[in-house]
mmCIF file of the N, C-alpha and C atoms, coordinates in Angstrom:
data_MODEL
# 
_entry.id   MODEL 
# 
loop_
_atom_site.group_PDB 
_atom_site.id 
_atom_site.type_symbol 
_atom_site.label_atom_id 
_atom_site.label_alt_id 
_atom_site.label_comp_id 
_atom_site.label_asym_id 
_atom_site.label_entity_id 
_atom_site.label_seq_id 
_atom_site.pdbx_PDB_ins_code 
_atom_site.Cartn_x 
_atom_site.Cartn_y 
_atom_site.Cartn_z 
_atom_site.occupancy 
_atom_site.B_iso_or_equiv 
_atom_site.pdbx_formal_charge 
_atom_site.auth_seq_id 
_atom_site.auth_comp_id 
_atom_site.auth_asym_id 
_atom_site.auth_atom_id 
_atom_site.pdbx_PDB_model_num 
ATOM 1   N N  . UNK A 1 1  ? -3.684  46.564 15.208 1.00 0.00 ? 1  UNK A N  1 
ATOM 2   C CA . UNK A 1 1  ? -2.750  46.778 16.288 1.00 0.00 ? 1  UNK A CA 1 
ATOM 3   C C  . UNK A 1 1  ? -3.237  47.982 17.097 1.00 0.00 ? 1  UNK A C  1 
ATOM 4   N N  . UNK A 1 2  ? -3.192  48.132 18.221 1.00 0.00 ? 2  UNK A N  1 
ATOM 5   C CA . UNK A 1 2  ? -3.394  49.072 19.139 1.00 0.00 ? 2  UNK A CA 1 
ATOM 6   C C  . UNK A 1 2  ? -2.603  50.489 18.906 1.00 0.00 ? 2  UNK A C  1 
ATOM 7   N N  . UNK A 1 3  ? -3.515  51.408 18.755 1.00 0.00 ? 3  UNK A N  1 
ATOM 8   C CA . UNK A 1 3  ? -2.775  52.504 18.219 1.00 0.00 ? 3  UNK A CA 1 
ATOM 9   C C  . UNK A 1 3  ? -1.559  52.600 19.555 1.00 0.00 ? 3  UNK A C  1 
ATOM 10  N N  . UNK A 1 4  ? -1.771  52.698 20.869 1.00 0.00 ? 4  UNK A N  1 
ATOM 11  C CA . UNK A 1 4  ? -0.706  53.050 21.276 1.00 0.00 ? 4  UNK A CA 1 
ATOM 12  C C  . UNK A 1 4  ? 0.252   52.101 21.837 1.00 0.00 ? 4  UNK A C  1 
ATOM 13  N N  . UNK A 1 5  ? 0.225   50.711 21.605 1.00 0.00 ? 5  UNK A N  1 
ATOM 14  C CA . UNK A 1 5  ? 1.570   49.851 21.090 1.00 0.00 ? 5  UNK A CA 1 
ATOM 15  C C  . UNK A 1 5  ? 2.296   50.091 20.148 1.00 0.00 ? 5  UNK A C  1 
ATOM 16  N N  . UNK A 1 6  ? 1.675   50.557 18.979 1.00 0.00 ? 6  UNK A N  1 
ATOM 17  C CA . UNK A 1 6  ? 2.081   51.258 17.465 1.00 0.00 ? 6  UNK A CA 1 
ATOM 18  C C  . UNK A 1 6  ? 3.083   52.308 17.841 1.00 0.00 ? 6  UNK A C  1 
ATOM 19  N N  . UNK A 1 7  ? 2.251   53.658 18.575 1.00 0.00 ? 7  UNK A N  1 
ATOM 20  C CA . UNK A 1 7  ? 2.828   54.353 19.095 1.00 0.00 ? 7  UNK A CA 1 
ATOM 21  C C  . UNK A 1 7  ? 4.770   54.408 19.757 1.00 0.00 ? 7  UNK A C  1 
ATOM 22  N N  . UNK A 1 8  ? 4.210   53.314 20.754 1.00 0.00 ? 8  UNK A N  1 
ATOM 23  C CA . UNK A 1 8  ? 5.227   53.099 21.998 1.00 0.00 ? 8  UNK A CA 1 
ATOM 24  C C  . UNK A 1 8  ? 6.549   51.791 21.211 1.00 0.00 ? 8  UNK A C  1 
ATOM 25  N N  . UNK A 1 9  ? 6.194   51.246 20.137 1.00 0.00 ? 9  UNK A N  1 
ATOM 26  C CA . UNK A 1 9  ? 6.738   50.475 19.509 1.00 0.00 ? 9  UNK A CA 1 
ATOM 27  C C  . UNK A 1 9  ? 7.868   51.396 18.365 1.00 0.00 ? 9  UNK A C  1 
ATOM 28  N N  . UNK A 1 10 ? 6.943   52.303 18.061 1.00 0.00 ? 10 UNK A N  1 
ATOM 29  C CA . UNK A 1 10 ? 8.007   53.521 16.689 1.00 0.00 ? 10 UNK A CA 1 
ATOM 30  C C  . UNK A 1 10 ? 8.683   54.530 17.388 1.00 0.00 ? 10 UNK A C  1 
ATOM 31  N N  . UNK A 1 11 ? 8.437   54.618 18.795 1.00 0.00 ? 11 UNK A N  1 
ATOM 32  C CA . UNK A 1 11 ? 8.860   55.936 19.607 1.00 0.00 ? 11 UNK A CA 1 
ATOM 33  C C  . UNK A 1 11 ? 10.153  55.275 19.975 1.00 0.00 ? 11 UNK A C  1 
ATOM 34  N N  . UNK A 1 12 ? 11.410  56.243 20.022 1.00 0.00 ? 12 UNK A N  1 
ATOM 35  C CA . UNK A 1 12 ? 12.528  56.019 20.305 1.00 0.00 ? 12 UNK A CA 1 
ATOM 36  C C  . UNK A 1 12 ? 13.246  56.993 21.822 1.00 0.00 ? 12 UNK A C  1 
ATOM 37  N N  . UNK A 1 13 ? 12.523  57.377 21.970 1.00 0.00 ? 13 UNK A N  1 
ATOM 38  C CA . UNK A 1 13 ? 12.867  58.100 22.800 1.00 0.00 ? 13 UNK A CA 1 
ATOM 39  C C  . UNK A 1 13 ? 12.052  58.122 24.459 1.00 0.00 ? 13 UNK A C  1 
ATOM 40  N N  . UNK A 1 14 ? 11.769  58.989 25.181 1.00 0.00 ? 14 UNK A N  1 
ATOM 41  C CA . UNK A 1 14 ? 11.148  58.501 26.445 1.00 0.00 ? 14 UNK A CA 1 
ATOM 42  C C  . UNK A 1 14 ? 9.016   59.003 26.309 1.00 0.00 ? 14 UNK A C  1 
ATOM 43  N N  . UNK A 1 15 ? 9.161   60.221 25.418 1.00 0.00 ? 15 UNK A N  1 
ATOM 44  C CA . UNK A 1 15 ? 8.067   60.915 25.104 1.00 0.00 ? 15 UNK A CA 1 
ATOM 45  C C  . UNK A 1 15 ? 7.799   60.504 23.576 1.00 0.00 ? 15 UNK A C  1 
ATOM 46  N N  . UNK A 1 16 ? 6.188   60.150 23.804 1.00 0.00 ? 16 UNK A N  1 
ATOM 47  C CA . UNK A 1 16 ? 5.380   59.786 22.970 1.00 0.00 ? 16 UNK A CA 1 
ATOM 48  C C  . UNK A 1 16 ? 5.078   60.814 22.074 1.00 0.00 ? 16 UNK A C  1 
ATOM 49  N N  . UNK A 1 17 ? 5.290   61.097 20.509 1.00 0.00 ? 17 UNK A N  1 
ATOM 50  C CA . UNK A 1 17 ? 4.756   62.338 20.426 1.00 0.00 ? 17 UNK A CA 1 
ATOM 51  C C  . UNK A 1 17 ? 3.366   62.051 18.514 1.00 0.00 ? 17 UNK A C  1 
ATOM 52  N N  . UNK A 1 18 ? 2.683   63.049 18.197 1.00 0.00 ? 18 UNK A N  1 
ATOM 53  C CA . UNK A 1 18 ? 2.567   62.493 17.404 1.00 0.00 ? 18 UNK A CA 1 
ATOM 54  C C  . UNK A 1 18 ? 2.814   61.512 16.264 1.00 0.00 ? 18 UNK A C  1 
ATOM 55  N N  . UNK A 1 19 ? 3.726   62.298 16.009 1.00 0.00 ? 19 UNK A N  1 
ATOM 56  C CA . UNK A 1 19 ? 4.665   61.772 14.911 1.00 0.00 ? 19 UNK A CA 1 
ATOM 57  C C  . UNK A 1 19 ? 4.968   60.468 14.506 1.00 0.00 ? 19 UNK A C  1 
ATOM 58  N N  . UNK A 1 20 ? 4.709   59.622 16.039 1.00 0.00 ? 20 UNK A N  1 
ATOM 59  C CA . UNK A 1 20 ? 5.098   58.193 16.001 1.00 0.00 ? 20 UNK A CA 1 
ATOM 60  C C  . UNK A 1 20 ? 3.588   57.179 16.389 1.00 0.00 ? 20 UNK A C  1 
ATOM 61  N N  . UNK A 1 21 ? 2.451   58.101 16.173 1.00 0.00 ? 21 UNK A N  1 
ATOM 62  C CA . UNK A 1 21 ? 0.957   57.326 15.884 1.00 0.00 ? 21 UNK A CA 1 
ATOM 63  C C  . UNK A 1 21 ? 0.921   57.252 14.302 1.00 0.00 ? 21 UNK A C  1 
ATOM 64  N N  . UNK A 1 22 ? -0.039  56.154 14.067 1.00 0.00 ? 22 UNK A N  1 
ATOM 65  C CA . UNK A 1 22 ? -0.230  55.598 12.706 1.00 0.00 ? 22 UNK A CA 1 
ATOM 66  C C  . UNK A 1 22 ? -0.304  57.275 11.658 1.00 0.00 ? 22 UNK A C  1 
ATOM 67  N N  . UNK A 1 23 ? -0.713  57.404 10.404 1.00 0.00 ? 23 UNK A N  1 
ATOM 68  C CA . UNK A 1 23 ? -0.758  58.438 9.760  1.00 0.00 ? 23 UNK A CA 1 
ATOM 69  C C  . UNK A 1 23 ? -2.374  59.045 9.933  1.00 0.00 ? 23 UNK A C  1 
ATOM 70  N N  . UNK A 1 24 ? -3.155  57.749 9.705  1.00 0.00 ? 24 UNK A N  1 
ATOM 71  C CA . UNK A 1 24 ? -4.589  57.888 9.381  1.00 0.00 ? 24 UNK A CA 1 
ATOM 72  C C  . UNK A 1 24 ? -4.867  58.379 10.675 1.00 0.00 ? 24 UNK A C  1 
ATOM 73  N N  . UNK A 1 25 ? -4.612  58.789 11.836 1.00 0.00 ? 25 UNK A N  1 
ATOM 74  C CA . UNK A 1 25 ? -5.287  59.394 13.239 1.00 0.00 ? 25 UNK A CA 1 
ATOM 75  C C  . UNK A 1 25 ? -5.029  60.919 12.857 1.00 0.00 ? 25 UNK A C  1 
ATOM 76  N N  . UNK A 1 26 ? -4.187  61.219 12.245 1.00 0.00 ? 26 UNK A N  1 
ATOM 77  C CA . UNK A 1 26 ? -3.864  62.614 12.266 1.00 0.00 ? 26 UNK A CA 1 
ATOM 78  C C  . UNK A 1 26 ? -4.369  63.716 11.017 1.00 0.00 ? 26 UNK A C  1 
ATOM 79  N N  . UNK A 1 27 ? -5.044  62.439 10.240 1.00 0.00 ? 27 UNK A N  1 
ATOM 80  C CA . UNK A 1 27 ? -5.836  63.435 9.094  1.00 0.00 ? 27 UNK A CA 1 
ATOM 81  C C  . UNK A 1 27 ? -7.482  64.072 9.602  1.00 0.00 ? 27 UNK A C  1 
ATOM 82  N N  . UNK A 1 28 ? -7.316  65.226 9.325  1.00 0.00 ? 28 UNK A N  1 
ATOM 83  C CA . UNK A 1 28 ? -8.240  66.188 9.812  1.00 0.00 ? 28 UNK A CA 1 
ATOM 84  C C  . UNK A 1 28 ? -9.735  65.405 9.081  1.00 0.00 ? 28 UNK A C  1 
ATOM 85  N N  . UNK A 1 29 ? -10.972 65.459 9.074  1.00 0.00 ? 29 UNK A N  1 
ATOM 86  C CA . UNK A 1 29 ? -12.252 65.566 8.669  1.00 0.00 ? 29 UNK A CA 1 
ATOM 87  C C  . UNK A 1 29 ? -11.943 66.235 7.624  1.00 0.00 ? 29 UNK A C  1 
ATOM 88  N N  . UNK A 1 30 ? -12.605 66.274 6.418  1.00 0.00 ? 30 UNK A N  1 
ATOM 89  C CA . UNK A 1 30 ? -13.591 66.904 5.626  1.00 0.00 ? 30 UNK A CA 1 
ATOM 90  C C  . UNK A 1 30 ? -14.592 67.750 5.858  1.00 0.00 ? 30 UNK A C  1 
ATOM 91  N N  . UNK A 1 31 ? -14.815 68.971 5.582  1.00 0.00 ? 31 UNK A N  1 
ATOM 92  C CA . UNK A 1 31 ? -15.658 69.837 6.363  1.00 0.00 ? 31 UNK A CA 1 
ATOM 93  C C  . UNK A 1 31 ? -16.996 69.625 5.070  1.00 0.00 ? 31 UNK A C  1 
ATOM 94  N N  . UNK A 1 32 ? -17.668 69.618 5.492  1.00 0.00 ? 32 UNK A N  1 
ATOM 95  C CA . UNK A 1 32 ? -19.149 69.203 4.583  1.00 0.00 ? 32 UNK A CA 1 
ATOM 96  C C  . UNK A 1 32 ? -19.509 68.325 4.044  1.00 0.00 ? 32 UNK A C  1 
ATOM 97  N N  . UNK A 1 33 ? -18.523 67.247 4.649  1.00 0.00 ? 33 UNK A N  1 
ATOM 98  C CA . UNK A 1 33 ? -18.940 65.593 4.502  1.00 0.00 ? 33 UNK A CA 1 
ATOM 99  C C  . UNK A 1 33 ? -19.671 65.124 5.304  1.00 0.00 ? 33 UNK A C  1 
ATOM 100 N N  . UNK A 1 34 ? -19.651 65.271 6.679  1.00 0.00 ? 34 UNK A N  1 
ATOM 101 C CA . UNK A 1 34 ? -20.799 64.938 7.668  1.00 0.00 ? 34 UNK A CA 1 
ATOM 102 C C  . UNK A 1 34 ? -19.498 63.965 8.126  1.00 0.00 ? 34 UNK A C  1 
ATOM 103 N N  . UNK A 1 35 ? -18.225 64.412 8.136  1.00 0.00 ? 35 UNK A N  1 
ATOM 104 C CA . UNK A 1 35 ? -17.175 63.099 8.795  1.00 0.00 ? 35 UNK A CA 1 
ATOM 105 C C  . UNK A 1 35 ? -16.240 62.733 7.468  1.00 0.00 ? 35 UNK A C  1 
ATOM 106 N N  . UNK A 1 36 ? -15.268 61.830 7.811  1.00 0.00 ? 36 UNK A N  1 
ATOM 107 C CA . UNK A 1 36 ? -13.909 61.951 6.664  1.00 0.00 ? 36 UNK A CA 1 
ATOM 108 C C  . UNK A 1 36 ? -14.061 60.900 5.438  1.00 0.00 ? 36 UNK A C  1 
ATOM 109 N N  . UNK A 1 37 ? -15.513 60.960 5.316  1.00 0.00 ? 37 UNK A N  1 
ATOM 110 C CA . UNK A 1 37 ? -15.924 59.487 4.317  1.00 0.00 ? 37 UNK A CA 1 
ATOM 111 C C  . UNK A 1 37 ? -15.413 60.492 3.078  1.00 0.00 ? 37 UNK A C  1 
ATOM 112 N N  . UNK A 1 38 ? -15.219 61.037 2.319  1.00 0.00 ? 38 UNK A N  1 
ATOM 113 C CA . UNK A 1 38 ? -14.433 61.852 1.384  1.00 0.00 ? 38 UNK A CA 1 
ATOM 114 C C  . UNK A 1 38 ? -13.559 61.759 1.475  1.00 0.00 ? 38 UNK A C  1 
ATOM 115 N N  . UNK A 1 39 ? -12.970 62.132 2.395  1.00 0.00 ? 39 UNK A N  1 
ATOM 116 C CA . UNK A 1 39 ? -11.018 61.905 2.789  1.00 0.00 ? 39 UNK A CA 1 
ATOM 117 C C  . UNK A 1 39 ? -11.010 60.435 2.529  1.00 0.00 ? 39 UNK A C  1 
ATOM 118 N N  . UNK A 1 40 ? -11.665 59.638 3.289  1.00 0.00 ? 40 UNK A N  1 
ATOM 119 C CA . UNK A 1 40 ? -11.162 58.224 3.326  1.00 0.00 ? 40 UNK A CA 1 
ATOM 120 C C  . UNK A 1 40 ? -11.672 57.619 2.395  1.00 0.00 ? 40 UNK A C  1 
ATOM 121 N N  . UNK A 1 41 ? -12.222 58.172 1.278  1.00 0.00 ? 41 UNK A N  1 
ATOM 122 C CA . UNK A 1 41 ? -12.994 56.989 0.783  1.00 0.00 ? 41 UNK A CA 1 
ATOM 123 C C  . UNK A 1 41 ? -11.696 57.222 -0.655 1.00 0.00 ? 41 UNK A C  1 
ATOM 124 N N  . UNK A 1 42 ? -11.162 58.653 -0.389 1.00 0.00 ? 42 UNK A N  1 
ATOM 125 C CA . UNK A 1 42 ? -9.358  58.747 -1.927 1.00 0.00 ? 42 UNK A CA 1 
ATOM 126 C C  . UNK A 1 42 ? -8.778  57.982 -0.922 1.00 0.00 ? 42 UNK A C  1 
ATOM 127 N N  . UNK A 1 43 ? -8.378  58.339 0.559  1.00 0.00 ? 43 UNK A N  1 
ATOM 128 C CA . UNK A 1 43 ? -7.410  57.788 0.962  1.00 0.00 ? 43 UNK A CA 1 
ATOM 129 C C  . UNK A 1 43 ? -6.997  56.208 0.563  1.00 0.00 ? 43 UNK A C  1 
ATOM 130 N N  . UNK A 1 44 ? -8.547  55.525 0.605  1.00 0.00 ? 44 UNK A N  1 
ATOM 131 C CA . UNK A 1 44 ? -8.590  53.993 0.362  1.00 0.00 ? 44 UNK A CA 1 
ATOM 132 C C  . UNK A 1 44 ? -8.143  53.654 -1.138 1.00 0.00 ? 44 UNK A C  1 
ATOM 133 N N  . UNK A 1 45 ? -8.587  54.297 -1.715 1.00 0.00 ? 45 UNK A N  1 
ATOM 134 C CA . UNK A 1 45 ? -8.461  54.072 -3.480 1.00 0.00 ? 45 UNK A CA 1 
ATOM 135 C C  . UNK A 1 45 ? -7.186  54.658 -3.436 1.00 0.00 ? 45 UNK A C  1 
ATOM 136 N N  . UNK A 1 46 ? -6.659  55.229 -3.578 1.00 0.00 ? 46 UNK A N  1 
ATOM 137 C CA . UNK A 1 46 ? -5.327  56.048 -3.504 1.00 0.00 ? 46 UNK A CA 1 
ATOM 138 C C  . UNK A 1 46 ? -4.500  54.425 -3.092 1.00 0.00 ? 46 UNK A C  1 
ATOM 139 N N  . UNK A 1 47 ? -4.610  54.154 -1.551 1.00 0.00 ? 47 UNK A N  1 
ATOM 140 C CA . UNK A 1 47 ? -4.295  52.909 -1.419 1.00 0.00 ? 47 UNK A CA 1 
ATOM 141 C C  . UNK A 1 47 ? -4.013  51.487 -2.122 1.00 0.00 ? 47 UNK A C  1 
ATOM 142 N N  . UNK A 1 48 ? -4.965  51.562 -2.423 1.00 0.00 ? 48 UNK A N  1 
ATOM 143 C CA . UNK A 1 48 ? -5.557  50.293 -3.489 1.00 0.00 ? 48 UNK A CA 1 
ATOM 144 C C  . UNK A 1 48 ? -4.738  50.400 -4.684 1.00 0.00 ? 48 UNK A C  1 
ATOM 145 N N  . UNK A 1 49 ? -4.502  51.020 -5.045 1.00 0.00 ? 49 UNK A N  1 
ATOM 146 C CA . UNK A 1 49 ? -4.150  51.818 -6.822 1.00 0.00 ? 49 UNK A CA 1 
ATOM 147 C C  . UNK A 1 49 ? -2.654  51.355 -6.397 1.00 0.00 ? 49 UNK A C  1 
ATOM 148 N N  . UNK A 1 50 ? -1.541  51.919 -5.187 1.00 0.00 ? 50 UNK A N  1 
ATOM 149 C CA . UNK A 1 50 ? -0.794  51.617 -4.974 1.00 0.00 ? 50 UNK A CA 1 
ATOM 150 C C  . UNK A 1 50 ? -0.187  50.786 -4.862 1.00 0.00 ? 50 UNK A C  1 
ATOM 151 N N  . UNK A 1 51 ? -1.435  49.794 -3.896 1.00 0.00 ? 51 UNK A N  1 
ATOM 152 C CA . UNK A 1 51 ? -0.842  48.096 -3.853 1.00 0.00 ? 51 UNK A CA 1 
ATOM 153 C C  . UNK A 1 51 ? -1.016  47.138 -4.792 1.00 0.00 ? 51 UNK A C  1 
ATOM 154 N N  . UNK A 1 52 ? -1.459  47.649 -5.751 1.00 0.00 ? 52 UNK A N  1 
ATOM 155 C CA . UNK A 1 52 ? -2.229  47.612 -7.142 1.00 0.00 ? 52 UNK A CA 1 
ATOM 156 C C  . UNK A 1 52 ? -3.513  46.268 -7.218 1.00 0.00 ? 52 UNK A C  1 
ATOM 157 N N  . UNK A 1 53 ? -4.304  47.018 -6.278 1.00 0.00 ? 53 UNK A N  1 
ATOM 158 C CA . UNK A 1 53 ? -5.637  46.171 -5.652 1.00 0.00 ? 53 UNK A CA 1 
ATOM 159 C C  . UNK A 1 53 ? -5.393  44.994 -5.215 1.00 0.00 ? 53 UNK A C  1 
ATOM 160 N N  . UNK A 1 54 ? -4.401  45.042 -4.689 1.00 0.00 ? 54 UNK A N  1 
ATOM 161 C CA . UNK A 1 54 ? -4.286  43.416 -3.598 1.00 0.00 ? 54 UNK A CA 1 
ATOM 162 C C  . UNK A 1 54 ? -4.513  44.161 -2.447 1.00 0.00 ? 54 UNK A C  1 
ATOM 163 N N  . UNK A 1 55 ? -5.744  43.544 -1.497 1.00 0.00 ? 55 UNK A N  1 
ATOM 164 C CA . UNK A 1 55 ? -6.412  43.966 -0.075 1.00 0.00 ? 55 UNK A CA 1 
ATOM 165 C C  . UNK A 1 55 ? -5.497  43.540 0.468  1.00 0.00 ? 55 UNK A C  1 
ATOM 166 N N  . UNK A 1 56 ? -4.853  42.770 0.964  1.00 0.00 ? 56 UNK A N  1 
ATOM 167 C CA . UNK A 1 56 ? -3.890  42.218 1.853  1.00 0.00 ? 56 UNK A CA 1 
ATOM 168 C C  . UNK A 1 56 ? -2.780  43.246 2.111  1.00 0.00 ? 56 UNK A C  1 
ATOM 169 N N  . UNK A 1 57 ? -1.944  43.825 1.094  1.00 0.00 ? 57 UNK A N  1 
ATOM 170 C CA . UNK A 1 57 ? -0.880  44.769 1.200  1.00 0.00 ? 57 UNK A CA 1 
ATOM 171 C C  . UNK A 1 57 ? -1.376  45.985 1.232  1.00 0.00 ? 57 UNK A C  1 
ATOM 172 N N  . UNK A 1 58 ? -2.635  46.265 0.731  1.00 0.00 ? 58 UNK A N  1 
ATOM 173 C CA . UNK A 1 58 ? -3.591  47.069 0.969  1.00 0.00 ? 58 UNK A CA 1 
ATOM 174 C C  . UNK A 1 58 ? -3.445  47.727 2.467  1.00 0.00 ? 58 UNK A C  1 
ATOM 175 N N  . UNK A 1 59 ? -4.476  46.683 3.018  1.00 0.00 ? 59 UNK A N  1 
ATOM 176 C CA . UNK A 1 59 ? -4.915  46.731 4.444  1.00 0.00 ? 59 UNK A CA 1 
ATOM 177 C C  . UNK A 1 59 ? -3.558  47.203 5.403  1.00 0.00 ? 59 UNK A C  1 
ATOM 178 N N  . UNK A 1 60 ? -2.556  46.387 5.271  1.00 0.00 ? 60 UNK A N  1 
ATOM 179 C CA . UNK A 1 60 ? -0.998  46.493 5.771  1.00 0.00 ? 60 UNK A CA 1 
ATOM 180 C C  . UNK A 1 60 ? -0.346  47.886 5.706  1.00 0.00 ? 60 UNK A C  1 
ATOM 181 N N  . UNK A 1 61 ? -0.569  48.505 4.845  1.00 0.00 ? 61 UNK A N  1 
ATOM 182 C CA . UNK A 1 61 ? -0.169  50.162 4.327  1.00 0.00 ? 61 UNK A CA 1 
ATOM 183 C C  . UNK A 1 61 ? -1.338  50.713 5.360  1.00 0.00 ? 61 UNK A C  1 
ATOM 184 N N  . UNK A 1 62 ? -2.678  50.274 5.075  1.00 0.00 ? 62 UNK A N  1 
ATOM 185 C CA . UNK A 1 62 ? -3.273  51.646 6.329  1.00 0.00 ? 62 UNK A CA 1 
ATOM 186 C C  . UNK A 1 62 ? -3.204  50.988 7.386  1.00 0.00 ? 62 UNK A C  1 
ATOM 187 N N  . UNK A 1 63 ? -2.404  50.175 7.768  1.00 0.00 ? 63 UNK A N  1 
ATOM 188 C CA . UNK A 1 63 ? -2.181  49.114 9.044  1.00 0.00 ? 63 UNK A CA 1 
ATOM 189 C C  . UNK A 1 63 ? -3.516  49.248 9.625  1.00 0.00 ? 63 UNK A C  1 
ATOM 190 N N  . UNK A 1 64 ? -3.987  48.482 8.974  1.00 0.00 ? 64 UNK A N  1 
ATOM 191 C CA . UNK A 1 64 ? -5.467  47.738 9.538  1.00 0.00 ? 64 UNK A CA 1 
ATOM 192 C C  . UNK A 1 64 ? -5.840  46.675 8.994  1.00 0.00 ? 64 UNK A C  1 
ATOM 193 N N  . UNK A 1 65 ? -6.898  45.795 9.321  1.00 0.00 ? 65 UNK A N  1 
ATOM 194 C CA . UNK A 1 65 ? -6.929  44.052 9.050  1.00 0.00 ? 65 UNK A CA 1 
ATOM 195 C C  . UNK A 1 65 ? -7.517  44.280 7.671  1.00 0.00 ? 65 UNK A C  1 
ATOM 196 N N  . UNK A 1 66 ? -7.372  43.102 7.776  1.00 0.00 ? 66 UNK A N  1 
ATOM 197 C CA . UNK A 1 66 ? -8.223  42.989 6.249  1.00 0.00 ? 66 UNK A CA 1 
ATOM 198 C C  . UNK A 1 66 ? -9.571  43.199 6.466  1.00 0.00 ? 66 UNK A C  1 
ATOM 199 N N  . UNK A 1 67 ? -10.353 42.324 7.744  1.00 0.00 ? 67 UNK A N  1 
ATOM 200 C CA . UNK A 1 67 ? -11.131 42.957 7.479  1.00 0.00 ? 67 UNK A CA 1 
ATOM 201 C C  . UNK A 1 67 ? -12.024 44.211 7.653  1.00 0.00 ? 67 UNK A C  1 
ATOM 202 N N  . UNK A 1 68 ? -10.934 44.491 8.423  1.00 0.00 ? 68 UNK A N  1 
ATOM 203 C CA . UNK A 1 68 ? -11.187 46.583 8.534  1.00 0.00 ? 68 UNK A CA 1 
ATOM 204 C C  . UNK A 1 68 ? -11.356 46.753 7.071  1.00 0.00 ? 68 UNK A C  1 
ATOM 205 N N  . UNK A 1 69 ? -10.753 46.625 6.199  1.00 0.00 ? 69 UNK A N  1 
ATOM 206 C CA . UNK A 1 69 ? -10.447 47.150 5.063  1.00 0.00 ? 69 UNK A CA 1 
ATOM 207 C C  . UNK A 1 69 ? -11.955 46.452 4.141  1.00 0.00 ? 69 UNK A C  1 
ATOM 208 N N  . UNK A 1 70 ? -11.837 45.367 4.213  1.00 0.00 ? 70 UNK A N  1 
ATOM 209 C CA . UNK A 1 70 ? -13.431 44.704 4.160  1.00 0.00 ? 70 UNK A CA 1 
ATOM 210 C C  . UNK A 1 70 ? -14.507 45.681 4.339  1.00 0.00 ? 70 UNK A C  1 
ATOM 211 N N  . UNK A 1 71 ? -14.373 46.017 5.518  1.00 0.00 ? 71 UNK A N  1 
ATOM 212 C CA . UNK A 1 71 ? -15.937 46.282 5.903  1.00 0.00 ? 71 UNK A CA 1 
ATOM 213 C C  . UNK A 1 71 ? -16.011 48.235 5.518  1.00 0.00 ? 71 UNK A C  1 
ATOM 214 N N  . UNK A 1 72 ? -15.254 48.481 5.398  1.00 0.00 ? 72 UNK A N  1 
ATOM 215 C CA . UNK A 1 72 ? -14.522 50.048 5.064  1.00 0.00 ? 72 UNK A CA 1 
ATOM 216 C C  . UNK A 1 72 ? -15.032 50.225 3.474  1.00 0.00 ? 72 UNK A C  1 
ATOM 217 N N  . UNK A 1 73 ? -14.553 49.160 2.925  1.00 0.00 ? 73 UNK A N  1 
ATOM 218 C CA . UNK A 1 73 ? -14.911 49.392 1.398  1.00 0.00 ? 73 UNK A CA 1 
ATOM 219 C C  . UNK A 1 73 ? -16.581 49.483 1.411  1.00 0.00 ? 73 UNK A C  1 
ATOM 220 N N  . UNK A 1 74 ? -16.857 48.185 1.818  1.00 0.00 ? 74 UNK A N  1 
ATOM 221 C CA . UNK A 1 74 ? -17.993 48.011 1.748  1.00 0.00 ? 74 UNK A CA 1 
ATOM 222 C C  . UNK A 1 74 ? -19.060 49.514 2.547  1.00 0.00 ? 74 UNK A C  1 
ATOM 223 N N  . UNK A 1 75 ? -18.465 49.922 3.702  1.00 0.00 ? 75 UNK A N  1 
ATOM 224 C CA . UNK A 1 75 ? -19.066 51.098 4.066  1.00 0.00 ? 75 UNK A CA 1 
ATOM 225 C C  . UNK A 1 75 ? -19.108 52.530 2.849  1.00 0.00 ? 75 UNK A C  1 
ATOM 226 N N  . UNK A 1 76 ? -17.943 52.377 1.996  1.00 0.00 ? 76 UNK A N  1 
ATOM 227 C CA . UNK A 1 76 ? -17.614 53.867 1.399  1.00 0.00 ? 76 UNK A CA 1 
ATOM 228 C C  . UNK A 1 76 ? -18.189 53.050 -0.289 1.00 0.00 ? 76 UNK A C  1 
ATOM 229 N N  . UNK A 1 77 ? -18.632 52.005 -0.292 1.00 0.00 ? 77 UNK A N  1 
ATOM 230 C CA . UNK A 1 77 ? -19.417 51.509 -1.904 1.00 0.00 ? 77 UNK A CA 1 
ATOM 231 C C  . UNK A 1 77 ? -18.006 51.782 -3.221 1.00 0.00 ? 77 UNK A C  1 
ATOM 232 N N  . UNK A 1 78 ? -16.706 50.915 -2.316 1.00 0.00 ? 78 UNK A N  1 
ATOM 233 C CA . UNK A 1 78 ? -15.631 51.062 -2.866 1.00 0.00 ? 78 UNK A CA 1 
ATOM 234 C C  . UNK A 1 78 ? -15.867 49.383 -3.882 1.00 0.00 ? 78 UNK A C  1 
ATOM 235 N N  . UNK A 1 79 ? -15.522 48.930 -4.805 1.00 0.00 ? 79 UNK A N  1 
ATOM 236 C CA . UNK A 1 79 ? -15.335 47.824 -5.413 1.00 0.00 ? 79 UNK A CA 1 
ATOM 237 C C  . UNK A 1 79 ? -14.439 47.620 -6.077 1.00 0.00 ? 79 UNK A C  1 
ATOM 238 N N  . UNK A 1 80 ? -13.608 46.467 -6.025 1.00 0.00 ? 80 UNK A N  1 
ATOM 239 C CA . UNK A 1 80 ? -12.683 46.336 -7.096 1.00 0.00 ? 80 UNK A CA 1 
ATOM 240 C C  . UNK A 1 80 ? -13.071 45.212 -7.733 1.00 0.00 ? 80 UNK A C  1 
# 
């Protein structure tokens, strides 16, 4: 989904403010990762563990497709 349909869809009011973009835009980098593949690679497992490794409800929690979530694992050498 388009982050700012997401946005303009959770916002109740006339002003857009953070608060009402997805979660995953607002997590900072990892500083000496070379980028948030550390952050994201618990964030995903953290995920996973939760939905208790079903990708589908998975993917839905970091509201992204499946195969975002597909190609994500496969980028961070995640396996279940």
């Amino acid at each position: 989904m388009n982050v700012l349909v997401y946005g303009a869809i959770t916002c109740k009011s006339d002003v857009m403010e953070l608060h009402h973009l997805p979660e995953y835009l607002l997590e900072k980098p990892d500083a000496g990762t070379g980028g948030n593949t550390g952050g994201e690679k618990k964030r995903v497992i953290d995920a996973l563990r939760q939905n208790k490794y079903n990708r589908t409800k998975t993917a839905e929690h970091l509201q992204i497709s499946r195969v975002a979530l597909w190609k994500k694992m496969k980028k961070l050498r995640i396996s279940v």
